[in-house]
Structures are given as C-alpha cells and as structure tokens.
ZABALO-254928 format. One record per residue: x, y, z of N, C-alpha, C in turn. Coordinates in steps of 0.02 Angstrom, whole numbers, plus 50000, padded with zeros to 5 digits. Last residue first. Example, Ala and Ser with C-alpha at 12.3 -4.5 7.8 and 13.67 -1.06 7.14 Angstrom:
506424988850354506844994750357506455000250394;506604971650390506154977550390506604983550390;
***
This chain:
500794931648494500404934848440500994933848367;500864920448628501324923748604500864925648520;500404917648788500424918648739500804920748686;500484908048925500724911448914500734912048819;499004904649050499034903949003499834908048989;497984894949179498414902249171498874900349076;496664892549245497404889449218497424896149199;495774885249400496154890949376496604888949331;494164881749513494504879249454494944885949426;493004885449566493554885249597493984880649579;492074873249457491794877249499492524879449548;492934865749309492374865949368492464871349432;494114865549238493514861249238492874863849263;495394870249225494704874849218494084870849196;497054868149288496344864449246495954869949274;498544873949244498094872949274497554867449234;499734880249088499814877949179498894876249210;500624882948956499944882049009500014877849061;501544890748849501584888348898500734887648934;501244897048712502034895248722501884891248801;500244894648594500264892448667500894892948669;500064911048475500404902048472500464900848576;498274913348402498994914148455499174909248456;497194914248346497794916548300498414916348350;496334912248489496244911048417496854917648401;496254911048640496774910748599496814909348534;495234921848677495844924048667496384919648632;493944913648653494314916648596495024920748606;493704906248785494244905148766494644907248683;492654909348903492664909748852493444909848821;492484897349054492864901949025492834902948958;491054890149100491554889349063491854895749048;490314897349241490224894749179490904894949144;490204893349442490354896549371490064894749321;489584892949561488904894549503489524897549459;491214898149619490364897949623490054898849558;492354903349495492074903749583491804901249562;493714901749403493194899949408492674899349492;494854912749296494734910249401494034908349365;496344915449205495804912349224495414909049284;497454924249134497354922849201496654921149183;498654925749004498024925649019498124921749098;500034933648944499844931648993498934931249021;500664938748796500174939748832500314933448892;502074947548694501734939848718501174943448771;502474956248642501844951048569501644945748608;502544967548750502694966248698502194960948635;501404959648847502204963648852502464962548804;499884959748923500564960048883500834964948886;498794952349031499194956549029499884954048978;496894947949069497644950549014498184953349010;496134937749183496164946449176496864941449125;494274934349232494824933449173495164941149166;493174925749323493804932749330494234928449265;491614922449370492284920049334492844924149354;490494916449502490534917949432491274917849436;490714921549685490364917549610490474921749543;491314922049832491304923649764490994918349717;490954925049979490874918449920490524921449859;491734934350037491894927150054491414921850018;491684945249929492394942349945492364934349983;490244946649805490604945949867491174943249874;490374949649679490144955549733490344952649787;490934949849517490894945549584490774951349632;491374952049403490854954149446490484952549482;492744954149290492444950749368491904953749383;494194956049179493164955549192492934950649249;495204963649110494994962049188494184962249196;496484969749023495934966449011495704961949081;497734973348994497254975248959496544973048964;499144978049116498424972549112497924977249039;500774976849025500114981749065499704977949056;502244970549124501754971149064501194977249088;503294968049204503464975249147502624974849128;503024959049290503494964049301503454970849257;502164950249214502264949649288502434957349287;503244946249095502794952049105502444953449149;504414940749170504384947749132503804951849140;503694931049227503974932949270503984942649241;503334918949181502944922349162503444930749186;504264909449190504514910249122503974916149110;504274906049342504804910749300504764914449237;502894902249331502714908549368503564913149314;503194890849276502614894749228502774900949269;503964884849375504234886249310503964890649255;502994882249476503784888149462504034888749409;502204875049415501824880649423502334886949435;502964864449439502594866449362502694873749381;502934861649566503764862049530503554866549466;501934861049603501844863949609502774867849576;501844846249540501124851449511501584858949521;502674837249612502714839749526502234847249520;502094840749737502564841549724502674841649660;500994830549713500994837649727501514842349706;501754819049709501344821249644501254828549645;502584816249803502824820249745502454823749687;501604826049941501674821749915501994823449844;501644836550107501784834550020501774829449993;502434839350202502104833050227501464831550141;503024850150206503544845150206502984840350217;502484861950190502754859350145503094853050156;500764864650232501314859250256501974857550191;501214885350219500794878150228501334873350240;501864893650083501954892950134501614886150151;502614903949959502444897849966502334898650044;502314918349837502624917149909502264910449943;502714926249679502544922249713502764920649792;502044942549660502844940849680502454932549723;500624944249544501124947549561501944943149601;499864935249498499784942049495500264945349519;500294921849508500474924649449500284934749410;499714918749628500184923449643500574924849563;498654909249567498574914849597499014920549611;499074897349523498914903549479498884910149520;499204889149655499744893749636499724899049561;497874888849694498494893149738498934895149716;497394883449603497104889149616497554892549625;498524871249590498394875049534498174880549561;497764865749717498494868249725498504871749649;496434863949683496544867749740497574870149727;496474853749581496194859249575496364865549641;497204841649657497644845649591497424851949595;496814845549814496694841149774497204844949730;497654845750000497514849149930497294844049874;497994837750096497504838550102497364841650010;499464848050147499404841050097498924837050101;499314864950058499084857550137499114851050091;500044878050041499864871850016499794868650079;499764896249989499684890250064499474884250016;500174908549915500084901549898499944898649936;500044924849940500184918049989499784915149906;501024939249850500404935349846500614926449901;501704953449857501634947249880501134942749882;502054963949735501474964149766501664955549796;503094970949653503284972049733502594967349763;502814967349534503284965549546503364968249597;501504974149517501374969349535502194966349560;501474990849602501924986949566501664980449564;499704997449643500414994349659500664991649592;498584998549592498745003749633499735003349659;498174988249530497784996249491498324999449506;498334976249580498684979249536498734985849516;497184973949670497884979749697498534982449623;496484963749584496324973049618496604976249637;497284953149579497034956349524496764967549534;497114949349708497704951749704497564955449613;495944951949747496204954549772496674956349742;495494935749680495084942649654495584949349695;496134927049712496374930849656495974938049626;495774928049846496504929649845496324933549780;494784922049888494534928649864495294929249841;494534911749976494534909649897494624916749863;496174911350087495314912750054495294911449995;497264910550129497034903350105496304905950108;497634921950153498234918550157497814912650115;497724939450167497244933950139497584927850113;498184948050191498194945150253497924939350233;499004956550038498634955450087498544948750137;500294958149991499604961249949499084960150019;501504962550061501124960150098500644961750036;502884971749964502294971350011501894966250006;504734971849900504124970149901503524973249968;505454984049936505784980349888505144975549867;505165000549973505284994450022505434991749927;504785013749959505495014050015505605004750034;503855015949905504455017049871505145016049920;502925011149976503095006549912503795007449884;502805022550076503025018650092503235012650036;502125030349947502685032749989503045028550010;500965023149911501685024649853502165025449877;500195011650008500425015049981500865020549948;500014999350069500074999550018499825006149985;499584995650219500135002950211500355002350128;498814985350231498524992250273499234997750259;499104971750207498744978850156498714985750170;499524964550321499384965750243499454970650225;499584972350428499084965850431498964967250368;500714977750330500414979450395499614976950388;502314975950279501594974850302501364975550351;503494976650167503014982250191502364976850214;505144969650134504484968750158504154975850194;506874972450099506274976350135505424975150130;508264967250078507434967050063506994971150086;509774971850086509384970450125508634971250072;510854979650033510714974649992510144971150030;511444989450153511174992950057510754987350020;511314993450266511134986750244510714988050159;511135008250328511505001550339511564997550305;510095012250228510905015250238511375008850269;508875002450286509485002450209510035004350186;508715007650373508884999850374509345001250333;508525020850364509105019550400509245012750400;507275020250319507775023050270508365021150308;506585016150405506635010550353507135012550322;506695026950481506825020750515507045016750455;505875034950420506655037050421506835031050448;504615031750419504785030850376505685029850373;504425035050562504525027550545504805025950488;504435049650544505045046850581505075039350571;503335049350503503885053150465504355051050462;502295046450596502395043250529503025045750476;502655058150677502885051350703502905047650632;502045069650602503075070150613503235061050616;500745066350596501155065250541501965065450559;500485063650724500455060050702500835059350638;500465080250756501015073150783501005068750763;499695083850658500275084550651500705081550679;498595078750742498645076050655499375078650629;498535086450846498615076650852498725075750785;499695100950841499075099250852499055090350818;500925103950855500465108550905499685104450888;501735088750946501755093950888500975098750918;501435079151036501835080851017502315085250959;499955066151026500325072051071501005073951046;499185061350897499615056150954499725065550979;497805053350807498725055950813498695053950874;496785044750777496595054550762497275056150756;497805030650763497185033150746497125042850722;498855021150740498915025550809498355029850801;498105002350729498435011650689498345014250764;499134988750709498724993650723498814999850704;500094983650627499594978250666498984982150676;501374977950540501194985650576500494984250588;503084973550482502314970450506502064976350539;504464971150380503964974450425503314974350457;505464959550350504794958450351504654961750397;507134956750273506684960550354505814963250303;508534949150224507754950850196507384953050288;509544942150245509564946850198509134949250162;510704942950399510004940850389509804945750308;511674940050493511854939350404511064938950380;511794942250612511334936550600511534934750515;512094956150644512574950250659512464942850627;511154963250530511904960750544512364955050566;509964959550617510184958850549510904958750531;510474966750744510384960050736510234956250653;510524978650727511154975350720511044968150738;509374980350660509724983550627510344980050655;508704977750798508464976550733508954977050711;509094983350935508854975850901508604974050867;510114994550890510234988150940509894981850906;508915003150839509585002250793509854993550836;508055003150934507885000550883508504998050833;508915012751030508535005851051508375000851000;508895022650946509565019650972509245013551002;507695026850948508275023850871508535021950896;507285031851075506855024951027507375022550982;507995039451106508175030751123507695027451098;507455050051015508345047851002508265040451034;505865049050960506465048151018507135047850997;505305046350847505565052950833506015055550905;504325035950865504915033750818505275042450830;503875030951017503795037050990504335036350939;502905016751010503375018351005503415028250976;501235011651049501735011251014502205015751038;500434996051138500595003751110501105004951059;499174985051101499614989351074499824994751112;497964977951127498534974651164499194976451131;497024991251097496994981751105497654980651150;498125004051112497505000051052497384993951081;498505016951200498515010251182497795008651152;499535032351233498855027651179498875019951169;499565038351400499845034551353499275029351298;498815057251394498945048551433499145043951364;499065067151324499335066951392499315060451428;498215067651224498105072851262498325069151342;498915053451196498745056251154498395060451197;500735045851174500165048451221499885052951157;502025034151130501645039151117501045040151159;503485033551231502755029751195502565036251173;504365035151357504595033351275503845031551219;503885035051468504215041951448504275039251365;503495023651499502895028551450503245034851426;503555009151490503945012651478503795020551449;502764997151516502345003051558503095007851553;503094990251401502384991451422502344997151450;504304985351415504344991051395503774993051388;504214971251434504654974551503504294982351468;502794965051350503424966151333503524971251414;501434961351354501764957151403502384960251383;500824969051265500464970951340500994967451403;502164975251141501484972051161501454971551231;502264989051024502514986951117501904983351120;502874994850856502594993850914502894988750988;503964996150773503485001250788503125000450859;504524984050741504724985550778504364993350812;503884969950711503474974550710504004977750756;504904958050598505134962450658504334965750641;505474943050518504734948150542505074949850610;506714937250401506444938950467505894944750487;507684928450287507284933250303506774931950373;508924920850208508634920950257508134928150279;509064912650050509054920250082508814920350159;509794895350004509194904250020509454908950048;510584886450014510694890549949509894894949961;510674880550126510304876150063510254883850031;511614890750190511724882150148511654879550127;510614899150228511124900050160511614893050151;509974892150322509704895950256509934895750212;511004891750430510714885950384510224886250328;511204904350470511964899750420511364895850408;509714906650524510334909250459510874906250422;510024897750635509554896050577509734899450524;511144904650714511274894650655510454892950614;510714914250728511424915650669511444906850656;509834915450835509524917850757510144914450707;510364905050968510454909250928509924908750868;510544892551030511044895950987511044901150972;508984886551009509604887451065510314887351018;507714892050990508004894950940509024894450986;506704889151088506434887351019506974888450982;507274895251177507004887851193506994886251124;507864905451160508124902151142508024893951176;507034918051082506894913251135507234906551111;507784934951085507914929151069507584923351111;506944948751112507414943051142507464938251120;506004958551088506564955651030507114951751062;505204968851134505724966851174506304964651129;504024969251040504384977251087505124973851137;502874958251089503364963151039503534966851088;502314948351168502884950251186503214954151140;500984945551110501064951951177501734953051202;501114936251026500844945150995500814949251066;501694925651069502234929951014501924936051021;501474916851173501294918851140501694924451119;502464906451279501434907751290501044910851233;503584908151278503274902951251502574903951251;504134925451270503924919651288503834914851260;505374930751136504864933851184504864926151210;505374928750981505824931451020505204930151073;504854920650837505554917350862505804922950945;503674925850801503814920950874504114918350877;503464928750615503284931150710503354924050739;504544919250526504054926450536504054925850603;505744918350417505744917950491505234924150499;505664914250246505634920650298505494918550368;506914913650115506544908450165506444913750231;507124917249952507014918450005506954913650062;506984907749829507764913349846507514915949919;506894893649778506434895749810507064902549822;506964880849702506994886249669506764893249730;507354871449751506544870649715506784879349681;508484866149853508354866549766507864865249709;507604865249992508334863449930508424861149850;506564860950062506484865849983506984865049946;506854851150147506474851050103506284855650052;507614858250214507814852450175507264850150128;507024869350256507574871550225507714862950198;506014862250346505724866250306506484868050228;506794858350472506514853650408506154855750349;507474870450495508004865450473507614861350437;506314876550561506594878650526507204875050457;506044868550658505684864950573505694872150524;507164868050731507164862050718506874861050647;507194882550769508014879350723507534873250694;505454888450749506054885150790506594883750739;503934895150766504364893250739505044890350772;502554898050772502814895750814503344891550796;501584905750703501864910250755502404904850800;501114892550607500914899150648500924902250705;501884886050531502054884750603501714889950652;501434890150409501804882150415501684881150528;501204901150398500444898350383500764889450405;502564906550419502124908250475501314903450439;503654904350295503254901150367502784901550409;503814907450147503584912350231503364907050258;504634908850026504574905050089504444908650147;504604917249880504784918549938504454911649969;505784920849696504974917449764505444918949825;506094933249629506264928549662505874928349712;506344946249513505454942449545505574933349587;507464951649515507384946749464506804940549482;507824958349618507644962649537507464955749502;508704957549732507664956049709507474961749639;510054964149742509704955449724509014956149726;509424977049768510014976549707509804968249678;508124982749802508584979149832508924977649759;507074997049748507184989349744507944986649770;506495008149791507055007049821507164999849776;505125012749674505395010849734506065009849735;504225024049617504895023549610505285019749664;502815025349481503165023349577503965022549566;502375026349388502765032249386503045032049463;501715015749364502455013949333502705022549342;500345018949408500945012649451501795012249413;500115028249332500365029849421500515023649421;499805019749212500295024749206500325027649292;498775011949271499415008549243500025013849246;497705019349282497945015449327498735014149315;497515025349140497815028049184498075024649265;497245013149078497835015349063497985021349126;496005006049144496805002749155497415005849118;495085016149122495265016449212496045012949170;495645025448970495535022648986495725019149077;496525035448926495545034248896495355028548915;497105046749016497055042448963496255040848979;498275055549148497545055349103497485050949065;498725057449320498755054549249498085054649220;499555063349453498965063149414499075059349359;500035063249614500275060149548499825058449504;500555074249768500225069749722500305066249641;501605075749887501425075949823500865071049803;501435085250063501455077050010501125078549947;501885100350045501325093950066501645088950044;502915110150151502745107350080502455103250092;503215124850211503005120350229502825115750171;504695135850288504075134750225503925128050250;504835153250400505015143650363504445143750312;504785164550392505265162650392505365155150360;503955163350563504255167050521504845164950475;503155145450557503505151750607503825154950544;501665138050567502365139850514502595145250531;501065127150633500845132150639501605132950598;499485116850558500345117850575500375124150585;498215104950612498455109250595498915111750596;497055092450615497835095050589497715099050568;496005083650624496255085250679496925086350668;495545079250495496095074250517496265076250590;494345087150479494335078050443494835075150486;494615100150510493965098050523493975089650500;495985102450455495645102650527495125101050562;496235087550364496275094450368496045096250463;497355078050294496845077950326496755083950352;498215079850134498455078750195497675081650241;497375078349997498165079650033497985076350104;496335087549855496485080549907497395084449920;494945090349749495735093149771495785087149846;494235095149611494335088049651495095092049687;492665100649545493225102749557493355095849610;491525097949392491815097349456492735099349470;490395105649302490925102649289491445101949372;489135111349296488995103249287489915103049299;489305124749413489075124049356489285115049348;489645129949553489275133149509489055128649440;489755114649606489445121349641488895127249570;490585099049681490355106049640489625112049685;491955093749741491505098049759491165100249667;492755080549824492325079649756491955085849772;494205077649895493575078849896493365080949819;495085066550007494965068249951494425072249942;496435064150145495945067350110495705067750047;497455056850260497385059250212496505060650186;498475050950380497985054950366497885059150311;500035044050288499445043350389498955047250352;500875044950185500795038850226500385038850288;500395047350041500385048350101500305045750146;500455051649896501005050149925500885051349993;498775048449794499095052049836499795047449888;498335047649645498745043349679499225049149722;497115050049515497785054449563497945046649609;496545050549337496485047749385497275051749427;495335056249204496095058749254495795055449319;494675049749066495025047849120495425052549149;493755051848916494495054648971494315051449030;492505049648837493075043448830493755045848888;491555056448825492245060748780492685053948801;490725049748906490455054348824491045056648779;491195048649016490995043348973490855045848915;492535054249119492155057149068491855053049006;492745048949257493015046949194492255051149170;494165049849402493515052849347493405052049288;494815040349544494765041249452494105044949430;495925041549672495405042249660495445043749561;496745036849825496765035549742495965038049736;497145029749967497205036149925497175037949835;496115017949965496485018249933496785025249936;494875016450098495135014850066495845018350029;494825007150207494145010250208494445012550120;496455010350225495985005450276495275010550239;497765013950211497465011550175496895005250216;498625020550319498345023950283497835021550212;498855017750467498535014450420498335017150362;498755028550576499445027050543499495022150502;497435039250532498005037450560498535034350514;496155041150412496305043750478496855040350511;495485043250247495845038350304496145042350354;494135048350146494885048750184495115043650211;493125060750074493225053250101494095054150100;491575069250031492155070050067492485063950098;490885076949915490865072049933491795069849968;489685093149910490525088649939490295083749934;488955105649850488885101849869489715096749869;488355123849911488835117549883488815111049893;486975132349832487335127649893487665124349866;486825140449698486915143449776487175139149820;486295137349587486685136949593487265140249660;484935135049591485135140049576485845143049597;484785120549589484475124649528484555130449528;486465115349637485855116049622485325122849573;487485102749520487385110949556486625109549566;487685086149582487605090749512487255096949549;488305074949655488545079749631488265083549566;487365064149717487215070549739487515076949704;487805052849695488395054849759487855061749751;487305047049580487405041049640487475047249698;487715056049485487005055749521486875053249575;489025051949453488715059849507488165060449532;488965035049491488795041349423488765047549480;490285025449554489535029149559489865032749510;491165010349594491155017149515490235018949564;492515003949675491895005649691491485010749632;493464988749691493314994349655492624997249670;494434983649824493834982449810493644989749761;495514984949895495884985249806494854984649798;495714969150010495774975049978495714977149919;495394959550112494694963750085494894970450032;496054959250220495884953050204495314956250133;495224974150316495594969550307495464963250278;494844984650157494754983850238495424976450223;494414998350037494844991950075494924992450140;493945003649878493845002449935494514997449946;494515016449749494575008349774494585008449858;493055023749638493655024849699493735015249700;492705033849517492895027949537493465027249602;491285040849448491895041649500492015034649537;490745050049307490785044149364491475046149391;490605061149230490015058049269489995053549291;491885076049197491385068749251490855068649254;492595088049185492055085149167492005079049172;493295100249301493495093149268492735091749239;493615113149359493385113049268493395104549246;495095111449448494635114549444494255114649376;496225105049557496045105049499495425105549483;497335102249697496845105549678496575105949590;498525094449795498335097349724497615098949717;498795096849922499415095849880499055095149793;498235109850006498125104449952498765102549923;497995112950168498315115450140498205107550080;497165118950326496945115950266497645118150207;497545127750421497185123250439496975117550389;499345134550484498935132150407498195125650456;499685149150539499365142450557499095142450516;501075159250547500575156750516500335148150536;501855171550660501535163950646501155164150601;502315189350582501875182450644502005175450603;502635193450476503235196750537502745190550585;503035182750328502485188250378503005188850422;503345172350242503645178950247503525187150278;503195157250234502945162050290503445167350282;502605145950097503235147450127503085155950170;502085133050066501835137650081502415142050120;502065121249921502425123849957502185131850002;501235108349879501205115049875501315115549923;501385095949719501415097849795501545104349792;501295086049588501305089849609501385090749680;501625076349423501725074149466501685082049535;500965069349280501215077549317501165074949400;501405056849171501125061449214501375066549248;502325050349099501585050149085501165053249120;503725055149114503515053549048502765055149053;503225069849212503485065049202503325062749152;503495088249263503035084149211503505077049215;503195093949433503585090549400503185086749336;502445108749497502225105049455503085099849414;501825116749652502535115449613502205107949562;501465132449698501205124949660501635121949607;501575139449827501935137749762501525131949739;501375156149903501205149049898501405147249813;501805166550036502155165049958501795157949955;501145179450125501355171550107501325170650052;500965192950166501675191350160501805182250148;499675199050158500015195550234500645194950218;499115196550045499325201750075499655201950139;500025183349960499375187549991499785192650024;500305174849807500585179049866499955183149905;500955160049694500265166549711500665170749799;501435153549568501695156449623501255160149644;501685137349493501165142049491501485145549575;502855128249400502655131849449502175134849446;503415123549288503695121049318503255122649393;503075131649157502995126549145502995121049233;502415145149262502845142149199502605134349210;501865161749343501915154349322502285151849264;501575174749461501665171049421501775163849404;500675178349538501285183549532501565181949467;498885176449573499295172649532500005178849543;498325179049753498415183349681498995178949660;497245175549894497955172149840497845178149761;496005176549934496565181449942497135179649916;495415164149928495255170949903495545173249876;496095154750001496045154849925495925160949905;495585161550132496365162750109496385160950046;494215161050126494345168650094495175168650114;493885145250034493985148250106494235158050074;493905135949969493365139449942493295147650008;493775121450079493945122250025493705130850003;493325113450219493755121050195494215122950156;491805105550198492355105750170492835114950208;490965103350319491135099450262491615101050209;491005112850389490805106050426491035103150370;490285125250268490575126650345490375119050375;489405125450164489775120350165490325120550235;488375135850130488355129150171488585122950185;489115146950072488475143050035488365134250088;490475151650126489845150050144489715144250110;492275149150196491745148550154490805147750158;492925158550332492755150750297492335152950240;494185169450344493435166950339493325160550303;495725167850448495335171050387494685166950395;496515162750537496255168850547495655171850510;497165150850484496545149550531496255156050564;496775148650318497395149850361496765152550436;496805134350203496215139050224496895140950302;496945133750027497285133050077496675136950136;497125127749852496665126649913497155127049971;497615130349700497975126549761497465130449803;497565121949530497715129149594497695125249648;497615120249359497585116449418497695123949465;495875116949252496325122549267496455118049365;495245111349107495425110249177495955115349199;
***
C-alpha cells in the first residue's frame, strides 16, 4: 500500500477514462505533484506553479492518524476543487464494509464483495470504475457513517478510516488498472459537496484529518479508531454516571412542579444527572416553534430556571438542560431576523419550521453567549444537552462557494461548544442531533457524552446501541431506558440491559412505579455500576445478529466484551427467537446476573470472570 494525496486545482485537466461526473480523483494536478521529499512524519510534493502539498502523517499507539496541507506559494489565487485528507493506493480487498444510518436507525452494518459494487478493472483495463458515497450538510451522519473498512479475506487484513468531519464529506472506492484498489476520502468535493476554496498568495489550507487502522480483524480495527478518539470528558463524568432525561416523562412539557416530583422520587437511586429537556422557554402552545428565543416560561417555571436547579442539587443531582441554540423556530421574534441567518444564493434557508443561525456573526455569539452560556451560570446548571434537528443541507452563502460556507458555519458551531467549556470548565456537554445525526469524532471530541439515538422505546435499541459501538466511545454513547408503569419484569429488564451498551439514561413514568418495579430496576443499577469498567475500557470480542429489520427484529443478538479476565455478556431475544446458546459460561465464575431469557423480547446480561 502506498499513501499520497489527491488534489484537483480548477485550472488543470480532469481525468479521462470516463470518470469526468464521478470522481476528481486522478486529475493532471495529482499529475503534476513531484515527491521533494519524505520521512517518517510527512510526504512533501511541489508543482510547477509554486504549490507545496504536505501529507502530514501523525503515528499513534494503534494508528496513523493524517491530513493534507496545501500551502500557495504562486504569485495568483489558487482554487482547490478537490483536496484528500487521505489517499491510499495498492489496497487488496474483496469486501467492503460500510455503516449505514438514518433516523432512529443507526450504526446499520452494510459488507458487499467488489463484485456486489462493480469494482474489478476492466478487460482492458481502460475505464474507471468508482464507488462514490458521502453525506451532504450540517448532519454529517445521515445515510451514513464517515467510516469505511476493507478487509482482505484470504490474508485475514483489515484497514479500516474514520473521517474527522463535521458537514460534508466523501469517500471513494476507485479501481482501474489492476485487482488492487485505491480509497481516498475528506471533505465533499466540487462535483459531490458544491466546494470549492480559493487560497490566496501565501496562505495554506489543511483538511480534516483522517484516522486509519489495520488488524485482522472488523472489531479490532473498529476498536482501535474508537480508542484513538480523544474527547473533552468533563472532569465529574469520568465515572459513567446515569442520567435522568425527562422529556419521554413529560414530553416537551415540563415544569418546577414534576420537575420537583420527579427529583423526590429519584432521591437516592443513584441517579448523578437530572436533564430539563425541550419546553421549559417560549409559549404554552408548543416548544418546537419557539426556539431561538430562550425565554423563560414562567407559567410552567414561576421563579425562574435557578429554583428547579437549587432543587436538583438538593436531592443530591446534577441539574442539566436542552438548548438547540443553532437554530430559529417559525414562532420565535427572530424568524424574520434575516440580517443574522443563514441564506443560501441570497434568500434566507429555511427547512420545515427551521432556520438557522449564522454561528460566525459576532451578534450571533454575543446573543448566544447571553442566553445560553450565562444562563448556565446564573442557573448553576452542570450539564447542557445540545439538540440539532435539521441540516442546513448543499451550504449556505458566505464564503466563495455553498460547501465552503457551510464548512466555516460548521466551524464556527463547533467554536461555540468550545466557548461553553472555556467558560464552564466542569460543565457536561451532551451532542444531539435528533440523536445520531452528529456522532462523529470531531464533534465526540468536543462533548462528554451523545444522544446514541432518537430511539427511545423501540425494540431495536439494543440492536443500535450494539452498532454504534464500532464508531463511538461506548462511555460517551447515551442509551434511553423508558419505564411505564404498564411494564412487565421482561420489558423493564430489556430496557434496562439495554443501556449496558454504553452510558445508562432513565426516563418514562417514574413516579407512578411500583416497588416491585422499582427493585428490578434498583438491580439493574447496580449491575450497570459494577459493569461500568468494562462498559468503559473493554473491547467487544464478540457480536452475532442477523436481524434485518429495525422495526421487527427477529432472532437473537449476543455481543462480548472484556477487560482484562472479566467479560461482560449481553443477551437480546426478538421475534421467532431460540434459546440463547450459553457455552460462554463453561469454566467461568458468575460474578453477577441480571435479567430473564425466557421468551421472545426477553434480555439478561451477564458479568464474568475467567
């Protein structure tokens, strides 16, 4: 395998053999690149024009971590139309594994053979052939994953990437001359994302990195990009502390009153969070058209945010709160505020009953700083739940071309989050966007937990939350529990094995419970604590599902994860199940079990020790 760097500059020639529309990979600015030199650390090439391109290579314990710097030493502009944050050339593959995802629907694994996709040269090795896939806006995980795996079945290799990008991104699968494929991915190009930059004399330009890994296996290289993430973690959420989200309790319609009956009734379950979600501000009529204002409705809330807070931390929680502060709903004063919005060729972009916010305004921050940032403050609030609803889509107006405005704006949201935290060093940071839709590395690394997904009380949870593992920390991944006091044993067990994939989070009728329930689900904290380590540190060895559909799954799911001599078994029974095979625990001592696995949407969970 040999790595290089793909750039196409918008003066020079595209590529033939019939790939002009489909890729501008292969372009006569690759051409024109001459190696100057290289090391352990860099690859440096230069054209005749006067551009310096770098391929900057960081080695980490388990992977190489890259991005390419294009730096303009011409007497003109350079306009980049295509630029790779990695490129790698000579791979041998005959499958390809990507992870699909929509909403309520994420982490879905997808494997074709090259045959599946078309990729093998032709017979005379003249036309190229692409397989070209992406995401387009400010959702960057919709359709699917920036992530992509090749696995070489005959030699047993794996190189799997994990792209750092938070809006418009790219992957592609080309061959050409001969059985062995080339894979290069980044940032959406001119022909995919509607982006292009133009780089004035003088400056340089660097992509979003990427993050490769090899092994012999999808769950070792999976494993090795999730432990080469580097998030922010909050100083207090190091120690996988449950959460209390309300919003499945009072949906969207919260108050002091069952705010106050919710907080007496958890008092001393163990719970470290308690989250104030959407429709404490705005009207009474409805929460999702009054974003963008953040008024306190102090029908529902008379006093103030600061006496449901003090009353959080009385019964010994954390108080936490849902802001979408990105966006403007249809009923907020700041609707028809257009000098401040984003436009996209000149009229203001609205989605459904969205616009958004230009984050790269000075009075956007200064507006935002006001009623976020110092309302956390005043409020003593010690957890903020981002929410992000819609995408701003192709881009937005405001750079020379929509995929570059789009990226500065996604730039600038990011800096938003970074500025919570300057403020508010010990603050939480929640990532969601209707779930799932921003689980990835970039933004992971800037928050403390995420939203696994929107999937609050489907039967699909555990299959999901088992699937995002690939790609995420499970110790950042939020998993809903929803209890109804309606629940049988088997149903509350499901719920709560379930978030043993990652950061437990309670919601539903908690206060209208029964003790019996109540014991079950006291259990199930105690199994989630004592699982908690390897939760956090372990690696999954072991994940068998083949379940095809999300809303009615059938058959089993058994996934493995150890840490050290102890193991953690997970057991799901869907539809038309069959008994769980249970030789994992021959020669092991039970240190702990939780559930029943009787029957059909049936779950126990296991903690092992070898």
């Amino acid at each position: 395998m040999e790595y290089y760097v793909e750039l196409k500059l918008r003066e020079d020639a595209h590529n033939g053999w019939f790939s002009n529309g489909l890729t501008l990979c292969g372009s006569e600015s690759t051409r024109n690149l001459t190696k100057i030199s290289e090391n352990d650390n860099k690859i440096v090439y230069e054209n005749q024009k006067g551009h310096l391109v770098t391929l900057n290579r960081i080695k980490r314990s388990n992977v190489l971590e890259v991005s390419t710097s294009f730096k303009n030493n011409a007497s003109e502009t350079a306009t980049l139309e295509m630029i790779s944050s990695f490129a790698i050339r000579g791979i041998k593959a005959d499958k390809i594994h990507r992870l699909q995802s929509f909403w309520s629907a994420e982490g879905k694994l997808r494997t074709e053979t090259i045959f599946d996709l078309n990729l093998e040269p032709s017979w005379n090795r003249v036309g190229m052939r692409v397989e070209k896939f992406g995401n387009l806006g400010s959702m960057p995980v919709r359709k699917y994953f920036p992530f992509i795996a090749l696995e070489d079945s005959e030699n047993g290799h794996f190189i799997a990437v994990q792209l750092y990008t938070p809006s418009s991104w790219q992957i592609e699968i080309i061959c050409k001359e001969n059985d062995s494929l080339t894979l290069v991915g980044g940032l959406a190009d001119r022909d995919f994302g509607h982006w292009f930059k133009h780089v004035k004399c003088g400056e340089e330009f660097t992509t979003p990195k990427a993050v490769i890994a090899e092994g012999s296996s999808l769950y070792e290289v999976c494993d090795k990009l999730v432990k080469a993430q580097r998030p922010d973690i909050s100083p207090i959420d190091q120690d996988m502390g449950i959460v209390f989200n309300e919003y499945c309790t009072t949906w969207g319609n919260p108050s002091l009153a069952n705010i106050k009956k919710i907080c007496d009734k958890l008092k001393g379950k163990g719970i470290k969070y308690l989250v104030i979600d959407s429709g404490w501000y705005g009207k009474n009529d409805g929460w999702w058209a009054s974003i963008g204002d953040w008024d306190v409705n102090y029908d529902k809330f008379p006093g103030g945010l600061k006496k449901a807070a003090d009353y959080i931390r009385e019964c010994g929680m954390i108080p936490g709160i849902w802001f979408e502060f990105e966006s403007v709903g249809r009923q907020s004063r700041h609707w028809n505020n257009t000098e401040h919005l984003l436009k996209k060729d000149g009229v203001v972009l609205t989605v459904g009953d969205k616009r958004f916010w230009d984050m790269s305004d000075p009075w956007v921050k200064d507006y935002l700083y006001k009623a976020v940032i110092q309302t956390l403050k005043e409020c003593g609030f010690g957890y903020i739940k981002v929410d992000y609803n819609d995408t701003i889509g192709i881009g937005c107006d405001g750079a020379e071309s929509l995929g570059e405005g789009l990226r500065q704006r996604v730039e600038a949201s990011k800096d938003f989050f970074r500025l919570i935290k300057k403020e508010i060093p010990d603050i939480v940071i929640e990532n969601c966007s209707s779930g799932g839709h921003r689980l990835e590395p970039s933004f992971m690394e800037l928050v403390s937990q995420a939203s696994f997904s929107d999937a609050h009380e489907t039967k699909a949870i555990p299959i999901i939350a088992a699937n995002v593992q690939r790609v995420i920390k499970p110790s950042q991944s939020q998993i809903w529990a929803v209890m109804r006091a309606r629940d049988d044993d088997n149903r509350i067990y499901y719920s709560i094995i379930n978030t043993f994939f990652g950061r437990m989070c309670l919601s539903g009728d908690i206060y209208d419970l029964s003790d019996d329930q109540w014991k079950l689900i006291d259990e199930g904290i105690a199994f989630y604590k004592d699982a908690a380590e390897i939760i956090r540190d372990g690696v999954t060895i072991k994940y068998e599902n083949k379940t095809a559909s999300y809303n009615r799954p059938a058959g089993e799911q058994l996934v493995i994860r150890r840490l050290g001599n102890r193991l953690m078994v997970i057991a799901h029974r869907f539809e038309n199940s069959h008994d769980i095979d249970t030789d994992f625990l021959k020669g092991r001592k039970i240190i702990r079990e939780y559930g029943k696995i009787d029957c059909d949407f049936s779950a126990k969970a296991w903690i092992l020790e070898e």
